[in-house]
N, CA, C and O atoms as a MOPAC input file, in Angstrom:
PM7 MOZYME 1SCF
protein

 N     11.77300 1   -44.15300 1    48.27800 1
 C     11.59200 1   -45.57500 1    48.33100 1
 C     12.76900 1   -46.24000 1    47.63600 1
 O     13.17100 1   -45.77000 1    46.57200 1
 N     13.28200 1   -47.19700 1    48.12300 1
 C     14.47400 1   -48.01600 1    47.53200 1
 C     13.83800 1   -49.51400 1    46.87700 1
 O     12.65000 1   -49.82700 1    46.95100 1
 N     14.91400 1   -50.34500 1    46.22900 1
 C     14.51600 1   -51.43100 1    45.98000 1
 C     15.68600 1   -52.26400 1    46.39900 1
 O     16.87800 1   -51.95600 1    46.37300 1
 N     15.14600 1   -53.33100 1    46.77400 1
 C     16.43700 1   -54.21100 1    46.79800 1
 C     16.21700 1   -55.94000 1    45.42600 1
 O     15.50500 1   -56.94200 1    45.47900 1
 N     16.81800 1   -55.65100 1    44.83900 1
 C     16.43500 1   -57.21900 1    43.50000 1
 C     17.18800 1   -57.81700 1    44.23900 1
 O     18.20600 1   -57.45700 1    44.83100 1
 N     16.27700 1   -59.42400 1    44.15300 1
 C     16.86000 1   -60.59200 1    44.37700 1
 C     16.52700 1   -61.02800 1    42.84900 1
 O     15.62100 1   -60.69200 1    42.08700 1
 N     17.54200 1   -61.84400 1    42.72100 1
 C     17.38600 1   -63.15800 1    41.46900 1
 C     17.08000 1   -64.04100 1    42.12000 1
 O     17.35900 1   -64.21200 1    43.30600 1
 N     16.31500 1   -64.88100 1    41.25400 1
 C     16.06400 1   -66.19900 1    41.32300 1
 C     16.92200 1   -67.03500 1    42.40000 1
 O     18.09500 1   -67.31300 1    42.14700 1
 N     16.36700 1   -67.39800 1    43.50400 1
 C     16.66400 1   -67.88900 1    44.32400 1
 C     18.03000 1   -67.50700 1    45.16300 1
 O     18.86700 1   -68.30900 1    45.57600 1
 N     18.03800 1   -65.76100 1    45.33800 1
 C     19.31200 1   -65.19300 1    45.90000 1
 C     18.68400 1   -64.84000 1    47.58600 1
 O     17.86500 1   -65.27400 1    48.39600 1
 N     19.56300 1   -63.90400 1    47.44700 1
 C     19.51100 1   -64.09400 1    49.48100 1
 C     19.61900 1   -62.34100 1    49.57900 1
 O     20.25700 1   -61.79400 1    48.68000 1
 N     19.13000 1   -61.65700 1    50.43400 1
 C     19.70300 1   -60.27200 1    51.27100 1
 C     19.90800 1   -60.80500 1    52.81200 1
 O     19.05600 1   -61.39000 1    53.48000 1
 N     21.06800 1   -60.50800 1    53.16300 1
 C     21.77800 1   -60.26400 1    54.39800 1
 C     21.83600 1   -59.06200 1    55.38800 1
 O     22.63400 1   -58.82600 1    56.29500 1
 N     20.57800 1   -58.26400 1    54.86900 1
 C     20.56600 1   -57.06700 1    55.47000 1
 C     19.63700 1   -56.69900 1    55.73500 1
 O     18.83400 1   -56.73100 1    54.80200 1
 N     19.03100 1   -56.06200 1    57.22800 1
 C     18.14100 1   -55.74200 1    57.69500 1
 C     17.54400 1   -54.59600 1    56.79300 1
 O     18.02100 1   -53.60100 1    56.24700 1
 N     16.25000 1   -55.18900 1    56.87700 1
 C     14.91600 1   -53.91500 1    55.65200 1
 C     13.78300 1   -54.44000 1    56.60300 1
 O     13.63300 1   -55.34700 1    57.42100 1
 N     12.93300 1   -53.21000 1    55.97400 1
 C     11.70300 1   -53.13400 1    56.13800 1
 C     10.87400 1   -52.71000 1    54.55100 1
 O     11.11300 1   -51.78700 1    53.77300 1
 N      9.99700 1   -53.64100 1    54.50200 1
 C      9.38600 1   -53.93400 1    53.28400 1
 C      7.99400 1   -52.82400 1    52.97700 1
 O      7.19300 1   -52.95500 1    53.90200 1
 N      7.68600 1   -52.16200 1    52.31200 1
 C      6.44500 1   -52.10200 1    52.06300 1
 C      5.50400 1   -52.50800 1    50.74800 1
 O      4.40900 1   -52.24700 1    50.25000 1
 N      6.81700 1   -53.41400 1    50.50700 1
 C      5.36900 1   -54.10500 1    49.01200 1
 C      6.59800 1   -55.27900 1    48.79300 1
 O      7.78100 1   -55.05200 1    49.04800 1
 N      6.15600 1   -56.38700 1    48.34500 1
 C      7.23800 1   -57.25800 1    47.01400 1
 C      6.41100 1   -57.40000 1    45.92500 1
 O      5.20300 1   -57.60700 1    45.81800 1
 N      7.37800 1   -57.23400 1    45.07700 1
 C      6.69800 1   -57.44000 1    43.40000 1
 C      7.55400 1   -59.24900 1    43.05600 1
 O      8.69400 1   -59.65100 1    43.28900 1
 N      6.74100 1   -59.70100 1    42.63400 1
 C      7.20000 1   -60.95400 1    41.92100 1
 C      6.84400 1   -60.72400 1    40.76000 1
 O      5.84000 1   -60.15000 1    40.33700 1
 N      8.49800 1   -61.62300 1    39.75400 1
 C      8.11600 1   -61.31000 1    38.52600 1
 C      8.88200 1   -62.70700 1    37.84600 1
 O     10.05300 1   -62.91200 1    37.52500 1
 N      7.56800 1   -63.61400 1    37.78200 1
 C      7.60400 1   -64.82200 1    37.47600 1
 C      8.35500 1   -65.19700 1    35.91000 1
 O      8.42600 1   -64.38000 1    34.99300 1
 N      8.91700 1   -66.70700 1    35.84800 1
 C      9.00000 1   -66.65400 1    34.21300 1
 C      8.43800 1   -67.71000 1    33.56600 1
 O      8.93300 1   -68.16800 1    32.53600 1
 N      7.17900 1   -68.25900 1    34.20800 1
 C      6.62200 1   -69.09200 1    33.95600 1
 C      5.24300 1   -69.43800 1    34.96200 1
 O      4.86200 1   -68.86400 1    35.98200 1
 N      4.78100 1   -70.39600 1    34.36500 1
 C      3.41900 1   -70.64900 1    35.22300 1
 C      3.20800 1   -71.64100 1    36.46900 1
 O      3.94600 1   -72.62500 1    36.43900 1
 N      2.47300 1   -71.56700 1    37.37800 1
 C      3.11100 1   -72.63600 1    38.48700 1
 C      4.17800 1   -72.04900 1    39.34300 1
 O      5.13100 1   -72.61200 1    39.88100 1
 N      3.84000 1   -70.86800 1    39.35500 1
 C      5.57400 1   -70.19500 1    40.24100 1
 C      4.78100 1   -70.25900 1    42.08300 1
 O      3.62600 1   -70.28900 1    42.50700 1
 N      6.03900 1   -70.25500 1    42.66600 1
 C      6.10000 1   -70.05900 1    43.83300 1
 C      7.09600 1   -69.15400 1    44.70500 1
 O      7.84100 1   -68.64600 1    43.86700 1
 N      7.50300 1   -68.67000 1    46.06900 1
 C      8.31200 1   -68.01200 1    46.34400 1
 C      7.72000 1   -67.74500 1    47.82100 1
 O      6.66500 1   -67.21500 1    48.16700 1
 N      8.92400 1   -68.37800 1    48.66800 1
 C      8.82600 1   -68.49300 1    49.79900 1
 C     10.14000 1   -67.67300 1    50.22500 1
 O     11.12700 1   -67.80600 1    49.50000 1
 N     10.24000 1   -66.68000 1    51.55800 1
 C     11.37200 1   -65.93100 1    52.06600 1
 C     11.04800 1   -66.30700 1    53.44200 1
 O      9.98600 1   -66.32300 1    54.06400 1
 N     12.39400 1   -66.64100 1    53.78200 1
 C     12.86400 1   -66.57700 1    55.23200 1
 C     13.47700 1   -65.76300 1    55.70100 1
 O     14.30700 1   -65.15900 1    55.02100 1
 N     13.21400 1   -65.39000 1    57.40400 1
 C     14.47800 1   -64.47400 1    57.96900 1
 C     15.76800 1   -65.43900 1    58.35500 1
 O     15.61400 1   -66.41800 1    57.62400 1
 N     16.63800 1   -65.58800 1    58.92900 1
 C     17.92400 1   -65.68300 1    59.29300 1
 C     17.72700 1   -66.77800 1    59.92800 1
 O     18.36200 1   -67.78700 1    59.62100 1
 N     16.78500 1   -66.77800 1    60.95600 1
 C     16.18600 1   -68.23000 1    61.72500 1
 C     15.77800 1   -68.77200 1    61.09300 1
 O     16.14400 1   -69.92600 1    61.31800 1
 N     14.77800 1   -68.71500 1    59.83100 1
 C     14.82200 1   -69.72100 1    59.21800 1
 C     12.88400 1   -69.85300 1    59.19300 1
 O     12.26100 1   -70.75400 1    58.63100 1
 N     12.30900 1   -68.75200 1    59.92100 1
 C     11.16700 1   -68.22900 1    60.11900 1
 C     10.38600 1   -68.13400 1    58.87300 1
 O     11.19500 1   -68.77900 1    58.20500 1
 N      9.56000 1   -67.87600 1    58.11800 1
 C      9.07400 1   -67.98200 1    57.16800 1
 C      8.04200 1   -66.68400 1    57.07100 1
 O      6.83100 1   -66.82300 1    57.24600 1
 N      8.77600 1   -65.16700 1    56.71700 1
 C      7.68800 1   -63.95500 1    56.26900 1
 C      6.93100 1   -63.92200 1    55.30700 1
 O      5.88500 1   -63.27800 1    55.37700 1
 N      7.30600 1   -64.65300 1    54.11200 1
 C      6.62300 1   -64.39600 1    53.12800 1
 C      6.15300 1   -65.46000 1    52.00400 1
 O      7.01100 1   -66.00600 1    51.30900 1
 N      4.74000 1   -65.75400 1    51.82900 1
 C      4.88000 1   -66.71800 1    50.58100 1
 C      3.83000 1   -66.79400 1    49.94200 1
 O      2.74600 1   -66.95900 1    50.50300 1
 N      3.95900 1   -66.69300 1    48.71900 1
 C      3.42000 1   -66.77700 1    47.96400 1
 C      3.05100 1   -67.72000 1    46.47100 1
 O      4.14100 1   -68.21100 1    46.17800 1
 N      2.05200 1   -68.16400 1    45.45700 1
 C      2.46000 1   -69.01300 1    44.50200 1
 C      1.22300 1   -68.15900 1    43.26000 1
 O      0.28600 1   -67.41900 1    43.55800 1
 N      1.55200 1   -68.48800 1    42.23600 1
 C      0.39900 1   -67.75100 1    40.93600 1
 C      0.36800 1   -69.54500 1    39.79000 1
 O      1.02200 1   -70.58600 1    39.73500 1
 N     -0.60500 1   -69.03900 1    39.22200 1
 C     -0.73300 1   -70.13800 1    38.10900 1
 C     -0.32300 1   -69.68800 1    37.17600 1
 O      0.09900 1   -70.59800 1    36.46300 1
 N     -0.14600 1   -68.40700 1    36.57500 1
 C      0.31900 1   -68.02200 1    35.36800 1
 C      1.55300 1   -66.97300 1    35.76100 1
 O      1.88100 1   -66.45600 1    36.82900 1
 N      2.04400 1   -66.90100 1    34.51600 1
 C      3.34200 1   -65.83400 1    34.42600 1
 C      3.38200 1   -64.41600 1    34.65300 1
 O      4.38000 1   -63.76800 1    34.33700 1
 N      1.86600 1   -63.62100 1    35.43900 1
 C      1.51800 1   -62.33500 1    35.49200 1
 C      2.14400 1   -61.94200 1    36.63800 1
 O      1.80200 1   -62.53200 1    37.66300 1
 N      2.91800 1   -61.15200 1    36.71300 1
 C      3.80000 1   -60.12300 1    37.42000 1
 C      2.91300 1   -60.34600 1    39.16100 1
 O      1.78800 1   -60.83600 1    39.07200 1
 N      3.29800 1   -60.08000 1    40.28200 1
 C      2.49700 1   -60.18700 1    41.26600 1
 C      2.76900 1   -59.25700 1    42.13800 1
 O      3.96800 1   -59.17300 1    42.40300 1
 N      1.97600 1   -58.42100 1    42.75600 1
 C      2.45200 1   -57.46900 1    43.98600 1
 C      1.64500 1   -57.41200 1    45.40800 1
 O      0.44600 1   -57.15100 1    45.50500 1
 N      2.38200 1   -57.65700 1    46.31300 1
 C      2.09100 1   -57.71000 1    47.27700 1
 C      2.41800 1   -56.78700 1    48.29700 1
 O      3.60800 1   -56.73900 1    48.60700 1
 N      1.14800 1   -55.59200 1    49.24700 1
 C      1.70500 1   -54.69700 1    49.39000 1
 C      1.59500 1   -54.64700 1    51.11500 1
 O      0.74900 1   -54.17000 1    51.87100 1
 N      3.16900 1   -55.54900 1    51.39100 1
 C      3.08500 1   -55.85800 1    52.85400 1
 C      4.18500 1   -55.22900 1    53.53900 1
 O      5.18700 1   -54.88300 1    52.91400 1
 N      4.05600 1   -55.04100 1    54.89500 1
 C      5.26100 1   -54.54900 1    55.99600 1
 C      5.47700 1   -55.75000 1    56.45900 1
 O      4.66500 1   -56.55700 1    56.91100 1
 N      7.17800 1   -55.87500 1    56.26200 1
 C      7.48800 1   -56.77900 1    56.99300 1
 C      9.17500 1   -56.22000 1    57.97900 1
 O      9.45200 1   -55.02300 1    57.89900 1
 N      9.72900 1   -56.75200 1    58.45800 1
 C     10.42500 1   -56.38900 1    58.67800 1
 C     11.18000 1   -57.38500 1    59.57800 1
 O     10.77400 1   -57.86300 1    60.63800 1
 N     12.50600 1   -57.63600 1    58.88000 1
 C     13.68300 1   -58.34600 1    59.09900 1
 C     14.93100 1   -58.62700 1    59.07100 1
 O     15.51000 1   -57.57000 1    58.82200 1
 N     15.91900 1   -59.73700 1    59.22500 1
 C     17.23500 1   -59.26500 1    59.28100 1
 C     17.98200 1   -59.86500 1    58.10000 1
 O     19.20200 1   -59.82200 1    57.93900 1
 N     16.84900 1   -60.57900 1    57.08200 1
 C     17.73000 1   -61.54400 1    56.37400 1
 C     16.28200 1   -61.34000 1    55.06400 1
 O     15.34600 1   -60.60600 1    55.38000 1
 N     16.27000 1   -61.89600 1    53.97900 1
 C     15.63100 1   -62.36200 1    53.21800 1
 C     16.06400 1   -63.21800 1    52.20700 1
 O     16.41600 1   -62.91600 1    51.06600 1
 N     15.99600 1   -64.47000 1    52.80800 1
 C     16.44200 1   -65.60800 1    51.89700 1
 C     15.32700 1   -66.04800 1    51.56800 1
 O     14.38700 1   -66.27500 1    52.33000 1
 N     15.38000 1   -66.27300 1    49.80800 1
 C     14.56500 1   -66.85300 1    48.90900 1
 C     14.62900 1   -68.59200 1    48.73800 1
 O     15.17900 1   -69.12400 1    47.77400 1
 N     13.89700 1   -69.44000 1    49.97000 1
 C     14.55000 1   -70.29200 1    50.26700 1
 C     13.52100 1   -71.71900 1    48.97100 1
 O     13.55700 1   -72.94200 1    48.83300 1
 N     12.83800 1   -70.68700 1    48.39600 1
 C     11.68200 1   -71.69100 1    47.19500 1
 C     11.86800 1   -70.64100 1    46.32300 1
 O     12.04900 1   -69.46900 1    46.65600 1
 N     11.81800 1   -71.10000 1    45.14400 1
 C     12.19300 1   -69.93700 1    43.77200 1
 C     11.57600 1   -71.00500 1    42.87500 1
 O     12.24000 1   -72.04000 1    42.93900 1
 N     10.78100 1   -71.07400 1    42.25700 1
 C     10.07900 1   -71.91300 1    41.34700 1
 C      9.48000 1   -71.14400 1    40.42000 1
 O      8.46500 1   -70.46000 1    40.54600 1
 N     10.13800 1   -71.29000 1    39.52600 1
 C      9.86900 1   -70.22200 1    38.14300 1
 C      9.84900 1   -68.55300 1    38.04400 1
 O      9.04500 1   -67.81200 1    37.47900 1
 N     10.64900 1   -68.35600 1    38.55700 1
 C     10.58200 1   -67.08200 1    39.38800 1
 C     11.81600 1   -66.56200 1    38.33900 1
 O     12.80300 1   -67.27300 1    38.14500 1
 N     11.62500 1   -65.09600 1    37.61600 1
 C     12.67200 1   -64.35600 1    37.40300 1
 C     13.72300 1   -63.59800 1    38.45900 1
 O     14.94500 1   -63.73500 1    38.51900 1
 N     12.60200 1   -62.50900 1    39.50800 1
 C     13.12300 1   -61.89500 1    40.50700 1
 C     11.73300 1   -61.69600 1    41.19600 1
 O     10.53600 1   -61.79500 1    40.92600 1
 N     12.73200 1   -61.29000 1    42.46100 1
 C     11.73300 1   -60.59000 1    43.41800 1
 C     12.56500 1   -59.25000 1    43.99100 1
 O     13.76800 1   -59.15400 1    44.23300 1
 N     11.42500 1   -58.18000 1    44.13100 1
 C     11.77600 1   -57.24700 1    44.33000 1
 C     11.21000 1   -56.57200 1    45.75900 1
 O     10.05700 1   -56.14000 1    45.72800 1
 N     11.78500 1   -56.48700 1    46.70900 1
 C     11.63500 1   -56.16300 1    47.85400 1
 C     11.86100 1   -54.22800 1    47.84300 1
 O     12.83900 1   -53.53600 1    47.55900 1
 N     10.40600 1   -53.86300 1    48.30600 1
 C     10.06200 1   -52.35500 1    48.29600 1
 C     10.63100 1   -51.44100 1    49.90000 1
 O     10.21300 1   -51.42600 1    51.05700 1
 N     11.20300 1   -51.10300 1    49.53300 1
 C     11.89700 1   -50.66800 1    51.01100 1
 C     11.82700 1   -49.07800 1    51.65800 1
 O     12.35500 1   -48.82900 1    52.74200 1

């Protein structure tokens, strides 16, 4: 299994296939929305508190831009 880290509101340009994202918030009120390349919308999510979040989904695409980052340390895309 690989990982790919995004920071806070960064981008991958490279085709993956996901089988989990971990969010790892730095505050409360977080959100985190990813787009593919079109501009499509795979993934989103939001928490009320600062507790780590995992989500254990297949997705699969050509881009993952973090196009909402709201209190967000990283996200970690499970590959």
């Amino acid at each position: 299994m690989g990982q790919v880290y995004l920071a806070s509101g960064k981008h991958c340009a490279e085709k993956h296939t996901t089988t989990g994202i971990l969010i790892d918030p730095s505050a409360g009120s977080w959100v985190c929305v990813l787009k593919d390349s079109a501009g499509t919308t795979l993934f989103t999510a939001r928490g009320a508190d600062a507790t780590a979040f995992y989500a254990p989904v297949k997705i699969t695409a050509d881009a993952f831009n973090m196009t909402t980052a709201t209190n967000l340390t990283a996200v970690i895309l499970y590959t």
